[in-house]
VEXDREN-2710 file (C-alpha; in Angstrom, 1 decimal):
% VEXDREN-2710
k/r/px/py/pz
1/UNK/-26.0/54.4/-69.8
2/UNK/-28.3/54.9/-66.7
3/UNK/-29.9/58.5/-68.2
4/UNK/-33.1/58.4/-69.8
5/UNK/-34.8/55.1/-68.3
6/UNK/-37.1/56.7/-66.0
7/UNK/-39.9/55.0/-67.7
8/UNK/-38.8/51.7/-68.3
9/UNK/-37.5/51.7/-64.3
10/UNK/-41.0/52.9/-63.4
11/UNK/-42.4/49.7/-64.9
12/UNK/-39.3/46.8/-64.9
13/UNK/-40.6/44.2/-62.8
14/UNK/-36.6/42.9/-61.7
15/UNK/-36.2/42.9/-57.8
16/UNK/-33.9/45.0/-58.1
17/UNK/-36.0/48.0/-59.3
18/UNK/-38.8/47.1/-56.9
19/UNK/-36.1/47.7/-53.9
20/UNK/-34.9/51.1/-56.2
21/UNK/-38.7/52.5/-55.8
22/UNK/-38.6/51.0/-52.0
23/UNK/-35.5/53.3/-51.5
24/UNK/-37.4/56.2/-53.7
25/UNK/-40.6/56.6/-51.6
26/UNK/-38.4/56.4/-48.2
27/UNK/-36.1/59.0/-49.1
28/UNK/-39.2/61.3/-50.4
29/UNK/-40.8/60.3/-46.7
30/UNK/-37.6/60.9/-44.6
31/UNK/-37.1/64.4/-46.4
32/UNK/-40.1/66.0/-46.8
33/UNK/-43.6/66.8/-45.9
34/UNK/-46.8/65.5/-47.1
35/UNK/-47.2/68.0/-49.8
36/UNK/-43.4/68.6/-50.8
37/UNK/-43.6/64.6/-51.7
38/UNK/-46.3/64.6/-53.9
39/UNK/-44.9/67.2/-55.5
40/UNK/-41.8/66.2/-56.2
41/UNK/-43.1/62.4/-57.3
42/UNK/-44.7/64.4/-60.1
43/UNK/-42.1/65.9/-61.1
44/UNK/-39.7/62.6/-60.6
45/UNK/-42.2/60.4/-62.5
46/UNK/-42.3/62.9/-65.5
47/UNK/-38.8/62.2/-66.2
48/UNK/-37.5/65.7/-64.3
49/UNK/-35.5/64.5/-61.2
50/UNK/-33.1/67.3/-62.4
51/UNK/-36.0/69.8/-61.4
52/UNK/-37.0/67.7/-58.5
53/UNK/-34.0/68.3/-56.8
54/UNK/-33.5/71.5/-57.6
55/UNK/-36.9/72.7/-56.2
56/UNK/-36.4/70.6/-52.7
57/UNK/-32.9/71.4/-51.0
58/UNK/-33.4/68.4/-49.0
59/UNK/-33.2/65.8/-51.8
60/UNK/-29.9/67.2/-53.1
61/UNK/-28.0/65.2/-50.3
62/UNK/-26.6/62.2/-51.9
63/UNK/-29.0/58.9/-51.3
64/UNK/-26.4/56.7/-48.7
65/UNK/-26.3/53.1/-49.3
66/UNK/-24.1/51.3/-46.9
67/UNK/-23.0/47.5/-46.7
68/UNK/-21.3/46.1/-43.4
69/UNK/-18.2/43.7/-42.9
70/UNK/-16.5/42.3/-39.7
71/UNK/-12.7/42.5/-40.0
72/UNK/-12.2/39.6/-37.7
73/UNK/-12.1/37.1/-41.1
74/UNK/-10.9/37.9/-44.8
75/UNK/-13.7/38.8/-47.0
76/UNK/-16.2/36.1/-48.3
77/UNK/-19.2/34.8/-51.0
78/UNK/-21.5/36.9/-48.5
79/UNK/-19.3/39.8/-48.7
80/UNK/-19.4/40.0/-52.5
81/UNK/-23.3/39.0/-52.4
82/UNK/-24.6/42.1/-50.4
83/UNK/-21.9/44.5/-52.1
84/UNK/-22.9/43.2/-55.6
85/UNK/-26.2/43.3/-54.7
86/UNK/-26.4/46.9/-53.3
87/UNK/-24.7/47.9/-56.2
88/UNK/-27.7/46.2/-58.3
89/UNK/-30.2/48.2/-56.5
90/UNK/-27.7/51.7/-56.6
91/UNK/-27.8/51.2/-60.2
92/UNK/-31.5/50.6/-60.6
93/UNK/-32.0/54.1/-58.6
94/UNK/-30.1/56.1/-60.6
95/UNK/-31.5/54.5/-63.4
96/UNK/-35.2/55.4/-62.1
97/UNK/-34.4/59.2/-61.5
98/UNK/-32.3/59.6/-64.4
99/UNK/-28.7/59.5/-63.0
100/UNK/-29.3/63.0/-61.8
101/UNK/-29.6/62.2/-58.0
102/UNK/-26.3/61.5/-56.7
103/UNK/-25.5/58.2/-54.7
104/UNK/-22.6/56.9/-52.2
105/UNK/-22.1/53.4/-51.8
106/UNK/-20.1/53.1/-48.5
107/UNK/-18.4/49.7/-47.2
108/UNK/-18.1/49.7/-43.5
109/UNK/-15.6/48.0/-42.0
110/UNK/-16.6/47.0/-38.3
111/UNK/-12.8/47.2/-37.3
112/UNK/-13.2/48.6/-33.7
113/UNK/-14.5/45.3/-32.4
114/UNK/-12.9/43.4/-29.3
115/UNK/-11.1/40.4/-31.0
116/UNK/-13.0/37.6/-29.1
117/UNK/-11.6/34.3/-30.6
118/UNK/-8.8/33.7/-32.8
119/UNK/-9.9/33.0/-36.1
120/UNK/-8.7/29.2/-37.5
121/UNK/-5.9/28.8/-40.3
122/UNK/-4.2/32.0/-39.2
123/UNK/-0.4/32.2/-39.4
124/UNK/0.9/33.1/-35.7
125/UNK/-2.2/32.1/-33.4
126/UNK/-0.3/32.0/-30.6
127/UNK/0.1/36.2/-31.5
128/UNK/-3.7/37.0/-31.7
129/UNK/-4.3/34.7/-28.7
130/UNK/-1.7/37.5/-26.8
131/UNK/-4.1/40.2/-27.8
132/UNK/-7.7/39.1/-27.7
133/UNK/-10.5/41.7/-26.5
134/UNK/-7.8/44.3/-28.3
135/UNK/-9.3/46.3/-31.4
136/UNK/-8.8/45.0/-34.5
137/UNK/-7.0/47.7/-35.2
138/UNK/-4.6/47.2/-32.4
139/UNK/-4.5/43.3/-32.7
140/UNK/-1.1/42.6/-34.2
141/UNK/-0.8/41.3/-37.8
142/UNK/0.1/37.4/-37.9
143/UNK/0.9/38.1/-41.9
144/UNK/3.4/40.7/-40.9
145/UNK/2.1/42.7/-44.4
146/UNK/0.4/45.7/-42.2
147/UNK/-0.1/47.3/-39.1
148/UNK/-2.8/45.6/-37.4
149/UNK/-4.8/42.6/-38.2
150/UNK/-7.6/44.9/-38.9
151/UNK/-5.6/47.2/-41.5
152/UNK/-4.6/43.6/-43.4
153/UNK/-8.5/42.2/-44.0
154/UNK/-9.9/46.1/-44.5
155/UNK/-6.6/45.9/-47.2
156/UNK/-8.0/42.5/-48.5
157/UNK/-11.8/43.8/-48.4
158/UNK/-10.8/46.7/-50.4
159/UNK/-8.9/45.1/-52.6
160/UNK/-10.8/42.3/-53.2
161/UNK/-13.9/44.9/-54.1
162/UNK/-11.3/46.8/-56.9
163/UNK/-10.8/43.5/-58.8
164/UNK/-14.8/43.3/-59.1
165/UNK/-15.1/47.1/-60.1
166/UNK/-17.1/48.2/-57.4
167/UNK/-17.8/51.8/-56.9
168/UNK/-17.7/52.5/-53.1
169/UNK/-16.2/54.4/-50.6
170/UNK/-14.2/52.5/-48.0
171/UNK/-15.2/53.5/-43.8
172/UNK/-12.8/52.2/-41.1
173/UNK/-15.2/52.1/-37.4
174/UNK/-11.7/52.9/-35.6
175/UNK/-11.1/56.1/-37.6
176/UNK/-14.8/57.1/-37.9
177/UNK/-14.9/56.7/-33.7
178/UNK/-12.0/58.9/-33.7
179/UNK/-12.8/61.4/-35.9
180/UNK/-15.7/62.6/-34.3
181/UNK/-17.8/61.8/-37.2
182/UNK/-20.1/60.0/-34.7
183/UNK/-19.5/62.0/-31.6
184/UNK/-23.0/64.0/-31.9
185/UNK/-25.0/60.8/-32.2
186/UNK/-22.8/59.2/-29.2
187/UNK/-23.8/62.0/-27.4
188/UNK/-27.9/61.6/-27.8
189/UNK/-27.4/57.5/-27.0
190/UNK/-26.0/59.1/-24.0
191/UNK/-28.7/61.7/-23.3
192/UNK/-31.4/58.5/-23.8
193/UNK/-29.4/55.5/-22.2
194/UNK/-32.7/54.7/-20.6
195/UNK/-34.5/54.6/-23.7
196/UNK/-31.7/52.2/-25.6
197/UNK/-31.4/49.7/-22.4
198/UNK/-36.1/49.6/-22.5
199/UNK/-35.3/48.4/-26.3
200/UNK/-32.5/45.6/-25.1
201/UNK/-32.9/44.4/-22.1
202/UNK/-35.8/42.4/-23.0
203/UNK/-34.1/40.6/-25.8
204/UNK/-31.0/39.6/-23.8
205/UNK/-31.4/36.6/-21.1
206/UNK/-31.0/37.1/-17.6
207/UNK/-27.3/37.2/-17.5
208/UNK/-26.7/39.3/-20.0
209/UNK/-29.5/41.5/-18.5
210/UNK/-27.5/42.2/-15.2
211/UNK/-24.1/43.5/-16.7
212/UNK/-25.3/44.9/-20.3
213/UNK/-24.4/48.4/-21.4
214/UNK/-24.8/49.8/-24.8
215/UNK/-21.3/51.1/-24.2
216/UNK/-18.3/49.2/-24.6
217/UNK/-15.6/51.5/-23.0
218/UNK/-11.7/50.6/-24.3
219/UNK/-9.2/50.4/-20.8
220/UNK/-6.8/53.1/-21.1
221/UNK/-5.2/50.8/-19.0
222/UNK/-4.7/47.7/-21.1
223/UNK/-6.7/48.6/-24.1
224/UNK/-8.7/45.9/-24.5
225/UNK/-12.8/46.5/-25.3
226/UNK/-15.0/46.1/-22.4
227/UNK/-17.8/44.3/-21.7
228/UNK/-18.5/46.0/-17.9
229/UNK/-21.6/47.7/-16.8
230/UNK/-22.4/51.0/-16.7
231/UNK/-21.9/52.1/-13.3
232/UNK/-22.8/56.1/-13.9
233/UNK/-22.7/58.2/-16.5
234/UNK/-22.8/62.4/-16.9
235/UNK/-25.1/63.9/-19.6
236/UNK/-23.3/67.1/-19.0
237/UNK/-19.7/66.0/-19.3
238/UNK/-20.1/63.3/-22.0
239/UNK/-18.9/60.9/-19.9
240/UNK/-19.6/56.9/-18.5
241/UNK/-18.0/55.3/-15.4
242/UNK/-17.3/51.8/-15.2
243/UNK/-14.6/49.3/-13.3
244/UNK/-11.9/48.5/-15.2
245/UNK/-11.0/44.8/-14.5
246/UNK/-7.1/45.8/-15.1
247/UNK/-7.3/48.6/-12.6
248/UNK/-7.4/48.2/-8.6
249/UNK/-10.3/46.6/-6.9
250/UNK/-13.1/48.8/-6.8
251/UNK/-11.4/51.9/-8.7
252/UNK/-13.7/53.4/-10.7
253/UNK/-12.5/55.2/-14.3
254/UNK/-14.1/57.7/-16.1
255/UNK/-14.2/58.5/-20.2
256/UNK/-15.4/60.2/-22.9
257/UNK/-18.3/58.4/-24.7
258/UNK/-16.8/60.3/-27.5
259/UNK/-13.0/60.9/-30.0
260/UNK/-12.8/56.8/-29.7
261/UNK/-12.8/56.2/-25.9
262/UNK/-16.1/53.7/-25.9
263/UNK/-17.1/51.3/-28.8
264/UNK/-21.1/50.5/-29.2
265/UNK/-22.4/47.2/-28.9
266/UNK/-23.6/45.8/-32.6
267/UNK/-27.2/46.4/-32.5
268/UNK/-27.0/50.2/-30.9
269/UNK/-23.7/50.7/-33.0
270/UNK/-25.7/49.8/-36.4
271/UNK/-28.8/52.3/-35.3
272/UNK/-26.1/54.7/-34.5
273/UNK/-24.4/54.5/-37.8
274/UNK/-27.5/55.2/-39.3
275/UNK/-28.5/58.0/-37.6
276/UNK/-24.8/59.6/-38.1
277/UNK/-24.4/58.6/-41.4
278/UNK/-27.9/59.2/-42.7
279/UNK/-28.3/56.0/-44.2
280/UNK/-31.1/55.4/-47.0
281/UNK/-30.5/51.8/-47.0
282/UNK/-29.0/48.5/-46.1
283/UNK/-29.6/44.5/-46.8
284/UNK/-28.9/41.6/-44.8
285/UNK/-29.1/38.0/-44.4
286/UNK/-32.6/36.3/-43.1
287/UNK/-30.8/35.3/-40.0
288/UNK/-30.8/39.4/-39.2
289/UNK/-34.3/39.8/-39.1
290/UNK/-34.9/40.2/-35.1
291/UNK/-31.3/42.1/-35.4
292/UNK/-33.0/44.7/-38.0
293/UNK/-36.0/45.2/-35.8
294/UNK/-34.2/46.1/-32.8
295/UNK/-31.5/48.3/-34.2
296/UNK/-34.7/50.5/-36.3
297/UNK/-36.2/50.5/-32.7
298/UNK/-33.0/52.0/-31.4
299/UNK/-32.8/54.3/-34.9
300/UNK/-35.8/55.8/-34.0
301/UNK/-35.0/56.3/-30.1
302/UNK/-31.8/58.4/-31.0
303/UNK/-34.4/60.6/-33.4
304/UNK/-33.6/59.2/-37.2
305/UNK/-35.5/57.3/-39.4
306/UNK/-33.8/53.3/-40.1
307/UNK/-33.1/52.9/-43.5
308/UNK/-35.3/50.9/-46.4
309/UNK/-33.8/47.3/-47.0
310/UNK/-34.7/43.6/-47.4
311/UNK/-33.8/40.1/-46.3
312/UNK/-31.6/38.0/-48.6
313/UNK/-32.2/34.2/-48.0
314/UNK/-29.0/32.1/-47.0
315/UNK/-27.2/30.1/-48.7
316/UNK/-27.1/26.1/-48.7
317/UNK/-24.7/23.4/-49.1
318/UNK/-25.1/20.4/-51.9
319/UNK/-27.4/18.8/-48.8
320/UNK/-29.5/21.6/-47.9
321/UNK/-27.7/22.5/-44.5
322/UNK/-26.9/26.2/-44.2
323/UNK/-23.3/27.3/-44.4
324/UNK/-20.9/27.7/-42.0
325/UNK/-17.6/28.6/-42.3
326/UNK/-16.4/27.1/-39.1
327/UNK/-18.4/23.4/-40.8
328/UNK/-16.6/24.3/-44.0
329/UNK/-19.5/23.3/-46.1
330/UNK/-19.9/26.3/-48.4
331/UNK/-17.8/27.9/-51.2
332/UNK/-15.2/30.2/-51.1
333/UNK/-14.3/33.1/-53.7
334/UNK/-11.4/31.9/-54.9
335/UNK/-12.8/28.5/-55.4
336/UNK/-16.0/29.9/-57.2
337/UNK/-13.1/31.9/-59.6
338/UNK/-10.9/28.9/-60.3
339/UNK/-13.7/27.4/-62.1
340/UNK/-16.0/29.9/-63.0
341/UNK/-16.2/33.7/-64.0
342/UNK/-17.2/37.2/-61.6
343/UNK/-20.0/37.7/-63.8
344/UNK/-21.4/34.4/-63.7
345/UNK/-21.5/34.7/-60.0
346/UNK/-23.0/37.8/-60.1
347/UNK/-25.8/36.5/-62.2
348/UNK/-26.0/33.6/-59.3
349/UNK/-26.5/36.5/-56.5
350/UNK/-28.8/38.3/-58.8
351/UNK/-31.0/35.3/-59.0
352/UNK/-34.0/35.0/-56.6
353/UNK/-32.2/36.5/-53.0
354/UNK/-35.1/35.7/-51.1
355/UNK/-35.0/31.8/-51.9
356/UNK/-32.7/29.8/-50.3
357/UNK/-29.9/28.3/-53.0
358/UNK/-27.2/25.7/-53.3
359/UNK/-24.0/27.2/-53.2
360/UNK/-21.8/24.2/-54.6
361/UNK/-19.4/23.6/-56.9
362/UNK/-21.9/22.0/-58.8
363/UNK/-24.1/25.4/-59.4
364/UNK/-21.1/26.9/-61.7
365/UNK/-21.2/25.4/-64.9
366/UNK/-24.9/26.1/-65.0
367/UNK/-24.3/30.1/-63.5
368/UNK/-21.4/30.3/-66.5
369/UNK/-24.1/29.1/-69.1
370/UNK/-27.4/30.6/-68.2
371/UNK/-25.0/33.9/-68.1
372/UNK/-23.6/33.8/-71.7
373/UNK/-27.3/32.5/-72.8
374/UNK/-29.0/35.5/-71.1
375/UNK/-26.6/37.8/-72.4
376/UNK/-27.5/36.5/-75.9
377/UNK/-30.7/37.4/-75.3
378/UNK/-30.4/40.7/-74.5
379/UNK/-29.2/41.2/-77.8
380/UNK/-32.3/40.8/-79.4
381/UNK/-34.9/42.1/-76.1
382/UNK/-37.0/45.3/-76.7
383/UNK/-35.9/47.8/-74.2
384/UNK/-38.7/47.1/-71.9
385/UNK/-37.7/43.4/-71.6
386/UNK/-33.8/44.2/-71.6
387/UNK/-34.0/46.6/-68.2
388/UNK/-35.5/43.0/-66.9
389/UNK/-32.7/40.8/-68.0
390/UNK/-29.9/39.7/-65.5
391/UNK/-26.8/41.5/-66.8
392/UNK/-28.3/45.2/-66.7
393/UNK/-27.9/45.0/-63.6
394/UNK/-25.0/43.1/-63.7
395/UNK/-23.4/45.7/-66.4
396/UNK/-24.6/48.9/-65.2
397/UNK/-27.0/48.8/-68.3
398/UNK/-24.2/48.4/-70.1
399/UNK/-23.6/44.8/-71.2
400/UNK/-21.0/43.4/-73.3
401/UNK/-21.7/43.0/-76.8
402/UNK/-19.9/39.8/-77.2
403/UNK/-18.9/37.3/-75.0
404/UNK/-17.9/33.1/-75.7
405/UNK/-18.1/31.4/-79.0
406/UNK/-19.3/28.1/-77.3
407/UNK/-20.7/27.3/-73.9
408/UNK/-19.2/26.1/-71.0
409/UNK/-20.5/22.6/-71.1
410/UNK/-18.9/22.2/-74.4
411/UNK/-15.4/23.2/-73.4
412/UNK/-16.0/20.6/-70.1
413/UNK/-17.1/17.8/-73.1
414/UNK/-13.9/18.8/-75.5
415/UNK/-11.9/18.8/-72.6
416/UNK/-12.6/14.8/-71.5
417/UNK/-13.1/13.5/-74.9
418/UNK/-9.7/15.4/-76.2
419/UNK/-7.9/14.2/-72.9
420/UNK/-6.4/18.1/-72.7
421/UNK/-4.6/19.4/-69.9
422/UNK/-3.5/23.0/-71.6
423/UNK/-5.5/25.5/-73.1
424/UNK/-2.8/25.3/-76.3
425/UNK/-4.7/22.1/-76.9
426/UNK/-8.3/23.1/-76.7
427/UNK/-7.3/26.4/-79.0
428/UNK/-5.5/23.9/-81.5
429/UNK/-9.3/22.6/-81.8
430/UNK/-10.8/25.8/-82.9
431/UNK/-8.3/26.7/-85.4
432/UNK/-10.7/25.4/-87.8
433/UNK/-13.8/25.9/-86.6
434/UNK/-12.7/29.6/-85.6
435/UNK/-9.9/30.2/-87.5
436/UNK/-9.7/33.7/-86.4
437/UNK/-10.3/33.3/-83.0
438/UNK/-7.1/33.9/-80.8
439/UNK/-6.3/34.4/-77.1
440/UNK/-6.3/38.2/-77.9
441/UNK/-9.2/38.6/-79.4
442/UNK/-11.3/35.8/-77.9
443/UNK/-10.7/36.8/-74.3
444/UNK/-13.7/35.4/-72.1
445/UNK/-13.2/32.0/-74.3
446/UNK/-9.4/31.6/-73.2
447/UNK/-10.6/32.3/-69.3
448/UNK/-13.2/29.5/-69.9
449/UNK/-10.6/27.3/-71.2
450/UNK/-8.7/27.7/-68.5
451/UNK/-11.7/27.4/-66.2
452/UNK/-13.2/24.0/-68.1
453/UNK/-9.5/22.4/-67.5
454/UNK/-9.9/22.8/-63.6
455/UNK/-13.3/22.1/-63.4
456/UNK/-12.9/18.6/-65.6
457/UNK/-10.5/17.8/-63.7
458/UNK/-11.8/18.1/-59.8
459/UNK/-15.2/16.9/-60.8
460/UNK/-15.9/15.8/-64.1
461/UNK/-13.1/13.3/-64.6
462/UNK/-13.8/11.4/-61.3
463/UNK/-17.5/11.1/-61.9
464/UNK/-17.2/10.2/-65.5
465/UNK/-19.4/6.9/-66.2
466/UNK/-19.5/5.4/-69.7
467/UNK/-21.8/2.5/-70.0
468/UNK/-22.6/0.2/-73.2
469/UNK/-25.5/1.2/-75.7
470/UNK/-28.0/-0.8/-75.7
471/UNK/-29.0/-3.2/-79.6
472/UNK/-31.2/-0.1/-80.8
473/UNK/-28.6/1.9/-79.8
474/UNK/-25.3/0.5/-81.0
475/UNK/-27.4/0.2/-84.4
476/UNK/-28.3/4.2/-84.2
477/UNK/-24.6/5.2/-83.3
478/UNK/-23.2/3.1/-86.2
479/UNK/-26.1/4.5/-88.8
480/UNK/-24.9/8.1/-87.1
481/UNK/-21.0/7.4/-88.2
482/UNK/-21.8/6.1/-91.6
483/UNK/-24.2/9.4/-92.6
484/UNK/-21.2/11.4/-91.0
485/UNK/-18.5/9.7/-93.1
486/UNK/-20.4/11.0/-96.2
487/UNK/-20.3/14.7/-95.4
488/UNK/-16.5/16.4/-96.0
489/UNK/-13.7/15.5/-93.4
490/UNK/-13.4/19.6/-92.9
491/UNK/-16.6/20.0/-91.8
492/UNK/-17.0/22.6/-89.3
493/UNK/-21.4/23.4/-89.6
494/UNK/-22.4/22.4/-87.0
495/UNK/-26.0/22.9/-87.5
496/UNK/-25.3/20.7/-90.6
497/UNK/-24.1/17.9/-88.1
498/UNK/-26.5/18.3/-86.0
499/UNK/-29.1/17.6/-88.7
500/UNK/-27.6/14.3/-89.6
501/UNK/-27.7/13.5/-85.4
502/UNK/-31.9/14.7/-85.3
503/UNK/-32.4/12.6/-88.5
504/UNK/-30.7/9.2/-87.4
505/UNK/-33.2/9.4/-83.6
506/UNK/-36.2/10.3/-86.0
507/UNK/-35.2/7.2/-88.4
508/UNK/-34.6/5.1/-85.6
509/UNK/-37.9/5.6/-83.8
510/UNK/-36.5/7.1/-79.9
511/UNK/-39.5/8.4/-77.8
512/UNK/-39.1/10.6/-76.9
513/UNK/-36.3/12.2/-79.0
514/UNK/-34.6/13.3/-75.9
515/UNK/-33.5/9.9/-75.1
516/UNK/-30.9/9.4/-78.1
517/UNK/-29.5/12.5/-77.3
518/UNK/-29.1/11.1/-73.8
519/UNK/-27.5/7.8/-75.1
520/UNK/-24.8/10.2/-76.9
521/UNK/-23.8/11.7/-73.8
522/UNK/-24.0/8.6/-71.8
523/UNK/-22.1/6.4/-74.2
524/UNK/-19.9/8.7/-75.5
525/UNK/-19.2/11.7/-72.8
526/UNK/-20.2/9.4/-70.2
527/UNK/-22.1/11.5/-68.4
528/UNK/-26.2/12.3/-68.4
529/UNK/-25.8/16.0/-70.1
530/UNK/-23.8/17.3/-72.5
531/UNK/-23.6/19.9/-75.2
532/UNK/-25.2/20.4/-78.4
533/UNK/-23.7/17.9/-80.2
534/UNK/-23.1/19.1/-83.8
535/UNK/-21.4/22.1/-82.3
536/UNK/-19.0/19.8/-80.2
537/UNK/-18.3/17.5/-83.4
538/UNK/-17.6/20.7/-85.2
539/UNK/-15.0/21.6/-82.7
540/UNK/-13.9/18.0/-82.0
541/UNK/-13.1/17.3/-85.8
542/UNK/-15.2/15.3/-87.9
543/UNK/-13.2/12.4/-88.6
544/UNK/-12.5/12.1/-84.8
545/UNK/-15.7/12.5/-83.8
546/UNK/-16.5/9.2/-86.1
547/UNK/-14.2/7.6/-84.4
548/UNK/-15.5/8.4/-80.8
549/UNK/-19.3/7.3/-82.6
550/UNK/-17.6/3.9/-83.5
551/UNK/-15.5/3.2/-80.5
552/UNK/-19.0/3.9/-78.3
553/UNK/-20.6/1.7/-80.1
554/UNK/-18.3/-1.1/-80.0
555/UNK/-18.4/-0.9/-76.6
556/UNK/-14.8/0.5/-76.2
557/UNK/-15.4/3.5/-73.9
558/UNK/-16.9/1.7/-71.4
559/UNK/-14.0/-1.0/-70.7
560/UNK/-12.9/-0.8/-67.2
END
């Protein structure tokens, strides 16, 4: 599905094929010279990446995308946003050179770090307060599942990216540091120590200044990751000396700064990663900006080139304030997937990542139905327009062809005026107005069923405000019921309903036209939006949906 796109990527105007051409020119930069670039953006921008690579032996190393995550909590909204993201702008790469140039997505897992506080709402605290400052992956489990601590969330993190159906490949820090897979890299931060500390020691305070070290050495004697000056180190040997704070007074040790021995501080370990890993690129939050500066500073010191990115906005809560998990004020995954769907929160992260957005519960309904309406959409978009649209990227180019009957706002109206609490009773609804429609065969519907319930009933229900119509109104609402009575009980067109409901605000004079649709919902859903009405009648049932008109208009909705 990504073959053949080259000129429809060249020209889509989506963000994430803006960062796809970003990564494009810095890869043909980093690789080659002058003249070997031009030559092979010919040959890529005439649709012959195939020959592209071929010709230049440095392009056919896989483009390396990496996303980062800390171990110390389970994974989160921001985990899914950079991975899904990434995987927006893998896609629109292989899209732009034709699928031929071949791409790793890797998920790092930052497990090597010093437990420094014990995270809240974990089992066993008193457990992980015994071994703070120990690796993750030597901080016991408080779940008991795996172990270490670390092993459990990097479980989680993986596991949590298989239900979304991300392509990746999983990197533990603790097994990368012992593998020697960074050793060479370790070895020139050694080499340039000077270098690294000119690059941080001005962006630490005083403090910091007098004790830092790029190097965090692990005690052989209790384990635990160091924060302790460098008190010598040996270019020759590999090696860094330091006083270990469990050893005697004074007694100096001596280790490796490769095999796992010494653990990086963030900033120098993220340049050193991409150095060792050749990374092409990497996103992160607004907040990281300084942080992205300074580790391409030390990428550059240690002789590689920092990799292309960009810098996602944060998210806010319902009042503006940035999130914090320690406040509690955001929105968890598994909150976001009791009332809504993965893909419409991927459509919310695809959405403009460099303006800051709500992330509330109240954001969901609209995600769900500007992702069904967009995927509706695409059905019809010429190709040039459909490369553009939201769930390309979403789908991997590859969208699904169908997706729900009726929108979600509809199922959240059916649910309050039909008083359900199962989805039997919302699918006892459509068994005339979709006869054929089952479960089975009507999959993303049954999800949003089940999806509408929860949702009425944490937020709709308790916010629910009928009110009385007004004279014109109660007149409108009656003439409404009457011109419904006269079409047949079994009615289920709703555009034929909905006819009768456009004809009764003309007849009745409301200017604007919007404001009898707003007495409906107010009067009858009470609430200040709803759904298209004829469609909801059509579900609802006719004859019930005359009785709703008439109660409303008698005022019987609105009694306390």
């Amino acid at each position: 599905m990504l073959q053949n796109l080259e000129t429809l990527a060249r020209e889509a105007k989506s963000w994430p094929f803006e960062q796809a051409r970003n990564l494009l020119a810095h890869v043909l930069k980093k690789r080659l010279t002058d003249a070997e670039r031009d030559a092979a953006k010919l040959l890529i921008d005439a649709g012959k990446a195939d020959e592209a690579l071929a010709t230049f032996p440095a392009l056919q190393r896989p483009v390396i995308l990496e996303t980062g995550y800390g171990p110390s909590g389970l994974p989160h909204m921001g985990t899914f946003g950079e991975v899904a993201r990434t995987t927006m702008v893998r896609n629109a790469f292989r899209a732009l050179t034709g699928d031929h140039w071949p791409t790793r997505l890797i998920a790092f897992s930052d497990d090597m770090d010093g437990l420094r506080k014990v995270p809240e709402g974990i089992p066993n605290p008193e457990m992980l307060r015994e071994d703070l400052h120990l690796s993750l992956t030597r901080v016991r489990d408080p779940f008991g599942t795996h172990d270490s601590f670390g092993a459990h969330n990097n479980a989680r993190l993986q596991a949590f990216l298989d239900s979304f159906g991300f392509d990746y490949e999983f990197m533990s820090s603790t097994e990368t540091y012992k593998s020697g897979r960074f050793d060479a890299t370790l070895l020139t931060l050694l080499e340039r120590f000077d270098a690294v500390m000119a690059i941080m020691l001005p962006t630490l305070g005083e403090e910091r200044r007098a004790t830092y070290s790029p190097f965090l050495p692990v005690s052989p004697i209790t384990g635990h990751v160091l924060q302790v000056p460098t008190l010598a180190r040996d270019v020759e040997k590999g090696t860094i000396t330091f006083e270990d704070p469990a050893g005697e007074p004074g007694a100096r040790t001596e280790v490796p700064v490769t095999g796992g021995h010494v653990k990086l501080q963030w900033k120098p370990d993220w340049a050193m990663r991409w150095v060792a890993l050749d990374v092409d690129y990497e996103m992160s939050g607004k907040d990281l900006i300084e942080s992205v500066r300074e580790s391409s500073k030390l990428c550059r010191a240690l002789g590689g080139t920092p990799p292309e990115g960009f810098n996602y906005e944060l998210f806010l809560d319902i009042e503006g304030k940035k999130i914090s998990k320690s406040k509690g004020n955001g929105l968890t995954m598994d909150e976001w997937l009791r009332y809504g769907t993965p893909e419409s929160l991927s459509w919310y992260m695809f959405q403009s990542p460099k303006s800051a957005k709500s992330l509330h519960f109240n954001v969901i309904p609209r995600a769900i139905d500007d992702y069904l309406a967009f995927i509706e959409s695409y059905k019809t978009q010429e190709p040039a327009k459909r490369i553009d649209n939201a769930v390309w990227s979403i789908h991997a180019g590859d969208p699904p062809t169908h997706t729900s009957p009726v929108s979600f706002a509809l199922l959240l109206n059916l649910v309050g005026v039909a008083n359900a609490s199962t989805k039997d009773q919302l699918w006892a609804y459509f068994a005339k107005y979709l006869p054929e429609a089952t479960p089975e065969n009507e999959p993303l519907l049954d999800r949003l069923m089940g999806s509408a319930l929860n949702y009425y009933e944490d937020f709709v229900k308790p916010s629910k405000s009928y009110r009385l119509p007004d004279d014109k109104e109660k007149a409108a609402l009656l003439d409404l019921a009457e011109r419904l009575k006269a079409l047949s009980a079994d009615t289920t067109d709703g555009e034929l309903i909905q006819s009768e409901v456009y004809a009764v605000g003309k007849a009745h004079e409301f200017e604007p036209l919007r404001a009898w649709f707003g007495a409906l919902y107010e009067v009858l859903l009470g609430a200040s939006q709803g759904p298209r009405f004829g469609s909801f009648a059509a579900i609802y049932g006719l004859p019930q949906t005359i009785e709703l008109i008439e109660a409303g208009a008698n005022g019987k909705l609105a009694q306390p």
